[in-house]
Each structure stands twice: as structure tokens, then as C-alpha cells.
C-alpha positions as CSV (number, residue, x, y, z in Angstrom):
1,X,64.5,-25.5,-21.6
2,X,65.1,-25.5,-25.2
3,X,68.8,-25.2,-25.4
4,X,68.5,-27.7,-22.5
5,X,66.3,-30.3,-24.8
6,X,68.5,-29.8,-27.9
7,X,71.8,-30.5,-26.3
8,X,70.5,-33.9,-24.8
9,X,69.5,-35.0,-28.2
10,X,72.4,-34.3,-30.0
11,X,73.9,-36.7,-26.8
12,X,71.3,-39.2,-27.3
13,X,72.1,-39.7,-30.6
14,X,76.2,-39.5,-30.2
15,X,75.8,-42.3,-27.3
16,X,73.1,-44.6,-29.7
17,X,75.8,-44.5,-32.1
18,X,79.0,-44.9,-29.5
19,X,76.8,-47.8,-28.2
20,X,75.1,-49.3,-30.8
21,X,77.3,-52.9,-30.7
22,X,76.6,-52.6,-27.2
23,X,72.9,-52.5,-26.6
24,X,70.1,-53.5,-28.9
25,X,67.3,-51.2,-30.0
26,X,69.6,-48.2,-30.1
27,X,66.9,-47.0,-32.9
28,X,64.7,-45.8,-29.9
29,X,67.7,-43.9,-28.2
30,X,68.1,-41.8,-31.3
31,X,64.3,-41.5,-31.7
32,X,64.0,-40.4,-28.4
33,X,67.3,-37.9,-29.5
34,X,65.4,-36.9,-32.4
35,X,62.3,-35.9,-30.5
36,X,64.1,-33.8,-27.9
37,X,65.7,-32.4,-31.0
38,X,62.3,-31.2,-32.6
39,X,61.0,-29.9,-28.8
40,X,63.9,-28.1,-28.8
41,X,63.6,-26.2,-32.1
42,X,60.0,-25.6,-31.1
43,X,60.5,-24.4,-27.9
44,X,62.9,-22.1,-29.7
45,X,60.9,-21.1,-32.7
46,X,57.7,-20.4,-30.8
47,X,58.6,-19.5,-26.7
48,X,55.5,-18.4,-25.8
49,X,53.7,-21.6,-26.7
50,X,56.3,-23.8,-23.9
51,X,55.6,-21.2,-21.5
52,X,51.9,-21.7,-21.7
53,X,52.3,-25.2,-22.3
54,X,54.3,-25.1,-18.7
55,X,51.8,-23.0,-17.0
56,X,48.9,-25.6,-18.3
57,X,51.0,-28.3,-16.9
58,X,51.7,-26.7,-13.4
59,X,48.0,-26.0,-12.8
60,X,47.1,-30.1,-13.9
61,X,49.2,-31.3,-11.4
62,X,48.0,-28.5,-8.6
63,X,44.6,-29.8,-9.3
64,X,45.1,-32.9,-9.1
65,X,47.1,-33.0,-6.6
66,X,44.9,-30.9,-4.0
67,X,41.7,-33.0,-5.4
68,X,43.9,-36.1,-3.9
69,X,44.4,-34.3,-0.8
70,X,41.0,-33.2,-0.5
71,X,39.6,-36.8,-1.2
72,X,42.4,-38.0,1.8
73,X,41.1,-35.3,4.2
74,X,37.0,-36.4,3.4
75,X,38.5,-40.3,3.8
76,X,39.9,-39.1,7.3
77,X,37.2,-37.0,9.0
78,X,34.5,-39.9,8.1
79,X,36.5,-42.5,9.4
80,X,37.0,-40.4,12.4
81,X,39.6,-42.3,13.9
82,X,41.9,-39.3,14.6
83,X,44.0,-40.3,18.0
84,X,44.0,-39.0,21.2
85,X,46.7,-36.3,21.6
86,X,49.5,-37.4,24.6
């Protein structure tokens, strides 16, 4: 993930300045080159902290995905219009 967020900076940045007669606001394509740049060296410096970062993420979206499904499934059962099987 890190090596992965470091190279895609460095690209950012090489195509903000390959294209910078070509588009405007090229400043926020190296910004956003410069960020992955940083996430990169801190992913690097300090693994431990983006794997728990990653396993914090993973269990937000599993909650709130299965809260959404669970709030579906209530929605369904009190509306009770489940069809007739053929």
C-alpha cells in the first residue's frame, strides 16, 4: 500500500507538470501527488499504524453496512408485502 501510494504521487506530480498548459488547476494534481507522497512515507515509517487504520476502516463499513441491511429487513417484514411464491 505504501510503495503503491508513493509511486502514484511521484506520477501525479510528473503528469501535473507534463500537463500543466493543458489543464488549469494543475496545483491540486500535485497536492493530491504530494499527499499520497506523505501516506506513503507514513505507511512506510510506521506499518503497524495503516494496518490498524485498515482494520478500523473494514469494521466501519461492516457496520454500517449490516445496520443498512438490518434497517431494509425491519422496512420489509412491517410492510409485509412479501409475494406469493409461484
Amino acid at each position: 500500500m505504501a510503495a503503491n501510494a508513493l509511486v502514484i504521487g511521484v506520477l501525479d506530480i510528473v503528469a501535473a507538470i507534463r500537463l500543466r498548459r493543458a489543464i488549469e488547476g494543475e496545483w491540486m494534481l500535485v497536492l493530491a501527488g504530494l499527499a499520497s507522497i506523505a501516506f506513503g512515507a507514513i505507511v512506510f515509517l510506521y506499518p503497524f499504524a495503516g494496518v490498524l487504520t485498515l482494520i478500523w476502516m473494514v469494521s466501519l463499513y461492516s457496520f454500517v453496512t449490516r445496520a443498512l441491511l438490518l434497517m431494509k429487513a425491519l422496512r420489509v417484514l412491517g410492510e409485509r408485502r412479501i409475494a406469493p411464491a409461484r
